[in-house]
Each structure stands twice: as structure tokens, then as C-alpha cells.
N, CA and C of each residue as an Amber inpcrd file, in Angstrom:
protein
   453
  -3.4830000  25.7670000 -10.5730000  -3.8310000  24.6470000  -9.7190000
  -3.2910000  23.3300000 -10.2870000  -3.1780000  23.2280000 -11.3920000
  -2.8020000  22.1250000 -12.1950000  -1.4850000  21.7840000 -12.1720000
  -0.7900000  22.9000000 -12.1380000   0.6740000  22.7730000 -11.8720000
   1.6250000  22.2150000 -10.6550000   0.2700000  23.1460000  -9.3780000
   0.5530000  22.3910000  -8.4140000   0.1010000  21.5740000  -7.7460000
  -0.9050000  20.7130000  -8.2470000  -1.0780000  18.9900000  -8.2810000
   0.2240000  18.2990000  -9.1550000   0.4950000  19.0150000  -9.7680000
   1.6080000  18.1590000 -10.9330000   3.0250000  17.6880000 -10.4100000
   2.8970000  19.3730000  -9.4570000   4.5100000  19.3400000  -8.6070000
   4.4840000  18.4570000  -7.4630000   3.5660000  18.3310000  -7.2030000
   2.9700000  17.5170000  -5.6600000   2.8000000  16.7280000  -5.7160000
   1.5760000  16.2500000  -6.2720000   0.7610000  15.2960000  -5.9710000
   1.1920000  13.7930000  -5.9440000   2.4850000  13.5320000  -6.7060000
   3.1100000  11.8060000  -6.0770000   3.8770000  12.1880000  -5.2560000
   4.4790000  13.2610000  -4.9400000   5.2470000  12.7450000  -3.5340000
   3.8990000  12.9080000  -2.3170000   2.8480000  13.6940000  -2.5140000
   2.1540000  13.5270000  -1.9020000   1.3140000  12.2190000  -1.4890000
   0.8940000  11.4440000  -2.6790000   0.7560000  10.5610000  -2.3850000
   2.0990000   9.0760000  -1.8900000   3.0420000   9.5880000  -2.0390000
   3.8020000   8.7040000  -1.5450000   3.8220000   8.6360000   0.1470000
   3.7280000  10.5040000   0.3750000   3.9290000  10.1730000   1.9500000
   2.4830000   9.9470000   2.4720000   1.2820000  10.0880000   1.9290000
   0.5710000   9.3780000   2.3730000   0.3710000   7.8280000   2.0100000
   0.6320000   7.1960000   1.7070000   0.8170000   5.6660000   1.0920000
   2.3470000   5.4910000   3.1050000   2.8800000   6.2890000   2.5880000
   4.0160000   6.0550000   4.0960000   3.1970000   5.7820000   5.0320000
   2.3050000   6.8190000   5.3210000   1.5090000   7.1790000   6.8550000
   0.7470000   5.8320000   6.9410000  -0.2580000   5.5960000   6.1180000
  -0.9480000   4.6350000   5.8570000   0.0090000   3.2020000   6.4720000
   1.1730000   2.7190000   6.4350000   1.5740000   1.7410000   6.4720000
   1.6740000   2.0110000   7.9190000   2.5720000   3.4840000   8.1500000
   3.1190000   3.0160000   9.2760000   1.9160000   3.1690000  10.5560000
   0.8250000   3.4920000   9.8060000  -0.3810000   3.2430000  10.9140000
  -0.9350000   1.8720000  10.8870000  -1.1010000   1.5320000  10.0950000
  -1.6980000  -0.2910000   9.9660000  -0.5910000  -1.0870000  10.6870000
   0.4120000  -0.5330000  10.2250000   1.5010000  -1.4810000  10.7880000
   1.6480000  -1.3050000  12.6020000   1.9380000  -0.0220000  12.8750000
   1.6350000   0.0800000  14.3920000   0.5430000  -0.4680000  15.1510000
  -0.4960000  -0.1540000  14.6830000  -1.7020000  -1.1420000  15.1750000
  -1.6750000  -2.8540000  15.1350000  -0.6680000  -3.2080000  14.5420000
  -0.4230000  -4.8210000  14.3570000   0.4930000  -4.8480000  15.4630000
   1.6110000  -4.0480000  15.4520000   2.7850000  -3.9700000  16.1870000
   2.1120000  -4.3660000  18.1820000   1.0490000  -3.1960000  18.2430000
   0.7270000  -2.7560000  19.4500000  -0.5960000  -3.8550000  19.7240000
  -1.3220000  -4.7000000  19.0260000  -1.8560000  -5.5460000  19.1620000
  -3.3250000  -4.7930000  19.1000000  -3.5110000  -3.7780000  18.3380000
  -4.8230000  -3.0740000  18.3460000  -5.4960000  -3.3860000  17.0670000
  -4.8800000  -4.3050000  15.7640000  -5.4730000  -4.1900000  14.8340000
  -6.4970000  -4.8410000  14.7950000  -7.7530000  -4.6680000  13.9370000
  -8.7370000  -5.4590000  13.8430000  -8.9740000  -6.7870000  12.5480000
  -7.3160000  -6.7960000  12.1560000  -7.3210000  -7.5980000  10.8320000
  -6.4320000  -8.8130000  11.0370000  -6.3070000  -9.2780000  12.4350000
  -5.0120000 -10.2290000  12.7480000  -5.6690000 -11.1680000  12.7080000
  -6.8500000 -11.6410000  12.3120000  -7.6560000 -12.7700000  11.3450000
  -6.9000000 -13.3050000  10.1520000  -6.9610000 -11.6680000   9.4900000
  -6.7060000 -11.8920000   8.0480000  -5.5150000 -12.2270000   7.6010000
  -4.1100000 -11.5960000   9.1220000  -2.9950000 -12.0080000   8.9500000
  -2.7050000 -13.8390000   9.0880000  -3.6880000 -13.6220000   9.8000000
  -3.1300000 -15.4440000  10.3240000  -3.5670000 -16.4720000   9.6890000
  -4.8500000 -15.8540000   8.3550000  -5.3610000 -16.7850000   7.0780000
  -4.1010000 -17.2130000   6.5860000  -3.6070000 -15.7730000   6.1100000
  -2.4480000 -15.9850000   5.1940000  -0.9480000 -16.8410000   5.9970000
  -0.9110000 -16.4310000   6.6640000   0.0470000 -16.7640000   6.8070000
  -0.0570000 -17.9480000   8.1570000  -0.5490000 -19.5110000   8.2400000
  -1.0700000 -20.2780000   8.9660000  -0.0160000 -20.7470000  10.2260000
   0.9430000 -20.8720000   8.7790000   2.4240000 -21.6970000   9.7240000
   3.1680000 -20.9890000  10.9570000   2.5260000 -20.0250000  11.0470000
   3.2840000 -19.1160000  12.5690000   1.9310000 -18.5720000  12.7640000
   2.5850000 -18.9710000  14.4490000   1.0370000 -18.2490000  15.7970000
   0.9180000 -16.5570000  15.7580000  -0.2610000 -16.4180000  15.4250000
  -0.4940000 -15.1260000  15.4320000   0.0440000 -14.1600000  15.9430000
   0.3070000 -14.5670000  17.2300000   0.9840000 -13.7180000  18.2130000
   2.5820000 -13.7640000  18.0150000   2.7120000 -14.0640000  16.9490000
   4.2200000 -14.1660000  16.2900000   3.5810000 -13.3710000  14.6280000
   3.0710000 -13.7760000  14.0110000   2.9480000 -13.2280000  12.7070000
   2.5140000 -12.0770000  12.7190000   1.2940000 -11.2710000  13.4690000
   0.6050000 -10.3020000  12.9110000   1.8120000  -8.9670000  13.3420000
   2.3930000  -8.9850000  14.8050000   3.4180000  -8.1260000  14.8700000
   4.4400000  -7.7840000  13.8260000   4.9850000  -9.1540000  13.5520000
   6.0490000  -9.2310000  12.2650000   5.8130000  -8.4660000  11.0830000
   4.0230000  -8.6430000  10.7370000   3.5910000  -8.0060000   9.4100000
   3.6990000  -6.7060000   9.7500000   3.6110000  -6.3960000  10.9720000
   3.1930000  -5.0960000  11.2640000   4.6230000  -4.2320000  11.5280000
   5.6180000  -4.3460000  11.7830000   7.2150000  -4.5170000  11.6190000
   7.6040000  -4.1360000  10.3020000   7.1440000  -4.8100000   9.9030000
   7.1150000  -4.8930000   8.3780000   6.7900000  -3.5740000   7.5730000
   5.1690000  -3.5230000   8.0660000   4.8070000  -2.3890000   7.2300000
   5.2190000  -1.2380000   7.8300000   5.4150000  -0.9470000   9.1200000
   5.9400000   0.1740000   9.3240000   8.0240000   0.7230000   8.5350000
   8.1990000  -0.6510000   8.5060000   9.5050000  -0.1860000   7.5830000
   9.1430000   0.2520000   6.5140000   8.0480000  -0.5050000   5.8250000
   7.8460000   0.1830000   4.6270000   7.3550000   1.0840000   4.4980000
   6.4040000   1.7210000   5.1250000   6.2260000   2.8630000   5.9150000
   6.8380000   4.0280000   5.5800000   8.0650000   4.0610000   6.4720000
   9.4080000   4.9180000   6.6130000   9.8670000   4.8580000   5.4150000
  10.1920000   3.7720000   4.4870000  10.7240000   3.6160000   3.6200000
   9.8640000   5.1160000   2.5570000   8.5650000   4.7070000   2.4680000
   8.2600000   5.7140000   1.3200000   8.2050000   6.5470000   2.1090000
   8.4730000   7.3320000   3.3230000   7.7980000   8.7070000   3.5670000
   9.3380000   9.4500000   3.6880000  10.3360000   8.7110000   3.4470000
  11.7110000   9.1770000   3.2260000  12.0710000   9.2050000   1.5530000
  11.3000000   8.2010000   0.6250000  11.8870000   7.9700000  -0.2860000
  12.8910000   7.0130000  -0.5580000  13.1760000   6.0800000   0.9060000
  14.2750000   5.3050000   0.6670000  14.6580000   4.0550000  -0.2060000
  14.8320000   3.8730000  -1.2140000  15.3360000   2.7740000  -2.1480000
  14.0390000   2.7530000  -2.6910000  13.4480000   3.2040000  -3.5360000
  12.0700000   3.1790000  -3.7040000  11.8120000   1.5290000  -4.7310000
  12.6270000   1.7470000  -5.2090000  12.4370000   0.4320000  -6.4050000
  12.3890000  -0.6610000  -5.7610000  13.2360000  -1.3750000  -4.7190000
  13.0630000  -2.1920000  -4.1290000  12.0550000  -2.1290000  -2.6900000
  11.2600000  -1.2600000  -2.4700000  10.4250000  -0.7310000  -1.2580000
   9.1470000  -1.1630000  -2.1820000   9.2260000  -0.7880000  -3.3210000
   7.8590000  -0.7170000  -3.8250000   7.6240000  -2.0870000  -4.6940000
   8.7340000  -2.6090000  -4.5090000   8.5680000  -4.0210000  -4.8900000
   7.8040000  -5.1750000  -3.5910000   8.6530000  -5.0270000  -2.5890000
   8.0780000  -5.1580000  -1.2830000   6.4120000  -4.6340000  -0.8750000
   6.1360000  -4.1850000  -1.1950000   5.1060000  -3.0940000  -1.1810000
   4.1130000  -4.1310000  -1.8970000   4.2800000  -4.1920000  -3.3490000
   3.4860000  -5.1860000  -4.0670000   3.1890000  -6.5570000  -4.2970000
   4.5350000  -7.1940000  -3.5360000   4.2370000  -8.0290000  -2.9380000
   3.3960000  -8.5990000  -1.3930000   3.2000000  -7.4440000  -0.4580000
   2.9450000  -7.5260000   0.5320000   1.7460000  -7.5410000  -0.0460000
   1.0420000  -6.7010000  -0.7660000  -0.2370000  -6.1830000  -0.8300000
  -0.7710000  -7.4490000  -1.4110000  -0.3300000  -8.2170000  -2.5720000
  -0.9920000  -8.9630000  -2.9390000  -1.2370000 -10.4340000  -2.6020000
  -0.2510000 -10.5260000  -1.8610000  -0.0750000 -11.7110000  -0.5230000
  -1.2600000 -11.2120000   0.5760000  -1.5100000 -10.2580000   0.6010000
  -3.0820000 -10.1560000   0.8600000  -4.0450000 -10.9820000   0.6080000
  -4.2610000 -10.9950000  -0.7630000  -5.5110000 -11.4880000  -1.8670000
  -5.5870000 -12.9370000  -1.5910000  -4.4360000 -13.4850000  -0.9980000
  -4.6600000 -15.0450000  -1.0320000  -5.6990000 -14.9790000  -0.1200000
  -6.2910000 -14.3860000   1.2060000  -7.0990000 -14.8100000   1.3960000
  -9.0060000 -14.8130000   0.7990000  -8.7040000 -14.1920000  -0.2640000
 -10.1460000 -14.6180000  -1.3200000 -10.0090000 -15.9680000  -1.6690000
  -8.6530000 -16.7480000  -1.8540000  -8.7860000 -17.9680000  -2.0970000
  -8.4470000 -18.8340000  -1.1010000  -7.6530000 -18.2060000   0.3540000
  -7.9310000 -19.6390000   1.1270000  -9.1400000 -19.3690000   1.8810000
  -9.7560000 -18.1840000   1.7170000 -10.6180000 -18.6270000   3.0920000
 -11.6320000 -17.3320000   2.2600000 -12.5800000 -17.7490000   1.4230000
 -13.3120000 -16.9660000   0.7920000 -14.5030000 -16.7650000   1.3480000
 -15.0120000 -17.4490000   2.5190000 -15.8490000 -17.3600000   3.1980000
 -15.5550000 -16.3590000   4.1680000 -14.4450000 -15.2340000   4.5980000
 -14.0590000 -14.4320000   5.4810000 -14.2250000 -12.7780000   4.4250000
 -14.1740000 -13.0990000   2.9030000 -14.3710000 -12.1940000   2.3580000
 -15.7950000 -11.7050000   1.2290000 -16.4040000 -13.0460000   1.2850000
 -17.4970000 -12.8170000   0.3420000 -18.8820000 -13.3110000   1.3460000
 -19.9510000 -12.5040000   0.8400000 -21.1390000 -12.7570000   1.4860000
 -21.5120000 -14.2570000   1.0100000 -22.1660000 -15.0820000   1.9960000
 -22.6510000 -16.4300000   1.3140000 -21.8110000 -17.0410000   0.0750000
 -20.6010000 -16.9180000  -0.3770000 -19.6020000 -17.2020000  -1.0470000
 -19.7130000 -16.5770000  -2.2590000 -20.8800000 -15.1680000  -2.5820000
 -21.2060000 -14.6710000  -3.4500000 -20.1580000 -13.4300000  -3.7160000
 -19.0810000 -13.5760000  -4.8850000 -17.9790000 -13.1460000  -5.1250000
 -18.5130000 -11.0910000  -5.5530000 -19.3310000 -10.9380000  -5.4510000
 -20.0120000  -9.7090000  -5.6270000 -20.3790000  -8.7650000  -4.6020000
 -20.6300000  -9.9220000  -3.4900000 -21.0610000  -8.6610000  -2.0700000
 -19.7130000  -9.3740000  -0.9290000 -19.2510000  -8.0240000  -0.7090000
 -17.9040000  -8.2040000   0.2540000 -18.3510000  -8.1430000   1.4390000
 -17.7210000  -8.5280000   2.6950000 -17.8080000  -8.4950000   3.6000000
 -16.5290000  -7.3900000   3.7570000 -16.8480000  -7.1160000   5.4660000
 -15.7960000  -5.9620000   5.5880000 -14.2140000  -6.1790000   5.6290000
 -14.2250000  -7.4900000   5.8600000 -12.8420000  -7.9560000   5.2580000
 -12.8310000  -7.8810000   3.9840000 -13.7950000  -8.7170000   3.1110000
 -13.5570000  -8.3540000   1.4300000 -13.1130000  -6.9640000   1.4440000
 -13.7500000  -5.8940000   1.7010000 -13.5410000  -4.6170000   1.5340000
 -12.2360000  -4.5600000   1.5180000 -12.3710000  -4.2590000   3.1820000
 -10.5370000  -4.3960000   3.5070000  -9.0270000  -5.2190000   2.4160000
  -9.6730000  -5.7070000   1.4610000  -9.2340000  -6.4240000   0.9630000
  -8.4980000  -5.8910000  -0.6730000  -9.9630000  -5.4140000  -0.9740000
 -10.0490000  -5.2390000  -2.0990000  -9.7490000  -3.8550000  -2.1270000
  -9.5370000  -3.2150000  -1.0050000  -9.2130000  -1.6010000  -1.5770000
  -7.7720000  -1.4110000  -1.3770000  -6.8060000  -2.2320000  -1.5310000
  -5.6040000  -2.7540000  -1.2010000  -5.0750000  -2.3250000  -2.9690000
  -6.0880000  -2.6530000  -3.5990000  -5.9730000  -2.4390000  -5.3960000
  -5.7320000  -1.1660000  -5.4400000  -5.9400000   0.0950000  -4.7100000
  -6.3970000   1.5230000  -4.7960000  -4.6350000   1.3880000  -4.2940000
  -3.9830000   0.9650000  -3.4680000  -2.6220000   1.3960000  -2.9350000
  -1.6520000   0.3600000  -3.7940000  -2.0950000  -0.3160000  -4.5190000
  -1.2040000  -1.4620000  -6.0060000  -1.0340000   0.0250000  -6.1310000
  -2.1490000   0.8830000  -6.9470000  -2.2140000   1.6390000  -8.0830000
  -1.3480000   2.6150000  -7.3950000  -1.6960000   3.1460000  -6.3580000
  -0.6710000   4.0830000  -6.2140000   0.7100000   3.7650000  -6.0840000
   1.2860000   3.0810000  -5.9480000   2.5390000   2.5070000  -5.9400000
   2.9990000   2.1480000  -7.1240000   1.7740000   1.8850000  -7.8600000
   2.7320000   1.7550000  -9.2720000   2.5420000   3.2650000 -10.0660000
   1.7980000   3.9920000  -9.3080000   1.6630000   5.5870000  -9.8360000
   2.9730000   6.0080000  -9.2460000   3.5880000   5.7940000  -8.1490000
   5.1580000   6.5920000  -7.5590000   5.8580000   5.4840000  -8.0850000
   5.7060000   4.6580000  -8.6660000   7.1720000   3.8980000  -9.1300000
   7.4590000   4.5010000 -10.8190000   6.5460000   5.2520000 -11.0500000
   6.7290000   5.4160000 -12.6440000   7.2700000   6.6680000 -12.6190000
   7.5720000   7.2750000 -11.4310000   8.9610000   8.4570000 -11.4290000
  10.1430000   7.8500000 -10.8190000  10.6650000   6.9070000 -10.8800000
  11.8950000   6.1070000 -10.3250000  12.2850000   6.1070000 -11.5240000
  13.3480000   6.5030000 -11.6930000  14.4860000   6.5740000 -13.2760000
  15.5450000   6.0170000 -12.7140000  16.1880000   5.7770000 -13.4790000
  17.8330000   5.0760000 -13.3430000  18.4260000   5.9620000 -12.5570000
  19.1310000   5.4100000 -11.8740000  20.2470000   6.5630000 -10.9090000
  19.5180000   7.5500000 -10.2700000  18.0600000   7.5090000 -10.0870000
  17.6250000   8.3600000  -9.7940000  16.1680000   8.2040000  -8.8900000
  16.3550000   8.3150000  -7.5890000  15.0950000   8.3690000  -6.7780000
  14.1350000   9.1050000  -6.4450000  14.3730000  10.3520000  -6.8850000
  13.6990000  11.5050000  -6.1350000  12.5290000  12.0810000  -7.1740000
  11.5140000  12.7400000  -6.3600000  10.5550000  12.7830000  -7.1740000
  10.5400000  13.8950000  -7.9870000  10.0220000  14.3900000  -9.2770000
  10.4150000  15.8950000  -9.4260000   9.4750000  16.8530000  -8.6190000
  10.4790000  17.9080000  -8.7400000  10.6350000  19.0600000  -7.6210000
  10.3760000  20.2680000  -8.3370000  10.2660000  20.3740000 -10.0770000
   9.6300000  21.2920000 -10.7360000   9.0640000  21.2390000 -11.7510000
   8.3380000  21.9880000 -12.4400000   7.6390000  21.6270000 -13.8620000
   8.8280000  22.5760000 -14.8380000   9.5580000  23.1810000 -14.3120000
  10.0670000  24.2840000 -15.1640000  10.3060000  23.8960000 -16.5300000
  11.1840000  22.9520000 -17.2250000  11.2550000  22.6580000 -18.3290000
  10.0370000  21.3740000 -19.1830000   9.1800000  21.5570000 -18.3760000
   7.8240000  20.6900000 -19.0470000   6.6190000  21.7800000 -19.2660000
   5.9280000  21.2080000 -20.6560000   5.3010000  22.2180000 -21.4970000
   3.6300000  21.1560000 -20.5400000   2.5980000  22.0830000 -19.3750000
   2.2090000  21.5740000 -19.2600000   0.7270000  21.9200000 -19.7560000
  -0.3630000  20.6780000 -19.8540000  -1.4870000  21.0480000 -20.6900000
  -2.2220000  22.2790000 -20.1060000  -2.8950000  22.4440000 -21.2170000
  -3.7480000  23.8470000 -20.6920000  -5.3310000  23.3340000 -20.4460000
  -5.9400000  24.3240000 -19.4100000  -7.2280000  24.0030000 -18.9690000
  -8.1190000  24.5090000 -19.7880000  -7.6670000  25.1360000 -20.9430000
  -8.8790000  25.6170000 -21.8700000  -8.3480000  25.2840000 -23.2880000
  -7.8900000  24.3170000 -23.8480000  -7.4960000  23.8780000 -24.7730000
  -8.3890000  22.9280000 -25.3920000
């Protein structure tokens, strides 16, 4: 079982980290999301009805991007920047993410917010198989000595 979480489990989580975008992002795209608040904190200087699509454009490229594997280094740079261009709104508008401005109880935007940290991590969990000249994730354990479950 261990082996095959080992063989799997980041491209697995990569193409789910894909799905994930390109569903948030479609729902921005199609005007169904419930977070085009949070887009239009951040980003003030363009009318919603111009920004939240764009973000959502956006994430569905990036989207595609990981559920192909495409350019991962620069996808997942994009990626971490998007995510954390998030967070500005704890500081412009902290009253949309904290209860009574109490930095401890989230509101469901805080939430929404803060579990954004859970997809940092995974992204920097699939960027730490990106090698030089090399995108793809491994595809076997064969020449790795892997730990044992009763050791």
C-alpha cells in the first residue's frame, strides 16, 4: 500500500489541485461563484463583472495547466501567487474574514481563506518533484529502497 501511495499520490494530488481550480474557476467564469466579494476586495480597481470572470479564466488555465503537467515550475509559481493574493483580504477588509475582528474565529470567508494554506502546501508538495530538464512526475519506485512498515 505504501508503495502505491508513493507511486501516486503527487500526481494524484496534482490532478486533483487541477480539478479544484478548474471548478472554482468555472463557477467565476459562469457567474455562479459565491466568493466574487472576495474577488472584488482584492482586486478594487476593476468592476466585478470584469474581475471575478478574469480570476476565474485564470484559474481554470491553471487548472489545465496542472492536470496536464504543463510547465509546472512556472504554473506553480502562478499558483502561489494567486493563492496568496488571496490573503490580502485579512488585511484589507478583515471584517469579511474574522468574527467581531477577533483574528481566531473565521467567518466562512475566513475559512475560505485560510484553507487556501492546505493547496500552498500542496503545490509546494508537487513542485519538489520538478528537477531540471525535467517535468514529469515519477512513474516508479523501482530503483528506490522504500521504508518498511515494520521497521
Amino acid at each position: 500500500m505504501v508503495q502505491i501511495m508513493t507511486v501516486h499520490g503527487l500526481r494524484l494530488l496534482r490532478i486533483s489541485l487541477g480539478v479544484v481550480f478548474v471548478w472554482f474557476g468555472l463557477l467565476k467564469v459562469i457567474g455562479a461563484t459565491p466568493v466574487a466579494n472576495l474577488v472584488s476586495v482584492v482586486i478594487p480597481w476593476i468592476p466585478p463583472t470584469i474581475s471575478v470572470p478574469l480570476v476565474g479564466l485564470f484559474e481554470v488555465v491553471l487548472g489545465f495547466a496542472l492536470l496536464t503537467g504543463f510547465s509546472l515550475r512556472v504554473t506553480l509559481l502562478l499558483l502561489w501567487l494567486h493563492l496568496a493574493g488571496i490573503f490580502l483580504v485579512l488585511l484589507l477588509r478583515p471584517d469579511l474574514a474574522f468574527q467581531n475582528g477577533n483574528p481566531l474565529f473565521l467567518t466562512a470567508n475566513g475559512e475560505f481563506i485560510v484553507k487556501n494554506l492546505v493547496l500552498i502546501t500542496g503545490g509546494i508538495a508537487i513542485g519538489s518533484t520538478v528537477r531540471h530538464n525535467q517535468s514529469k512526475f515519477p512513474t516508479s519506485t523501482q530503483n528506490q529502497e522504500l521504508p518498511s512498515l515494520h521497521a
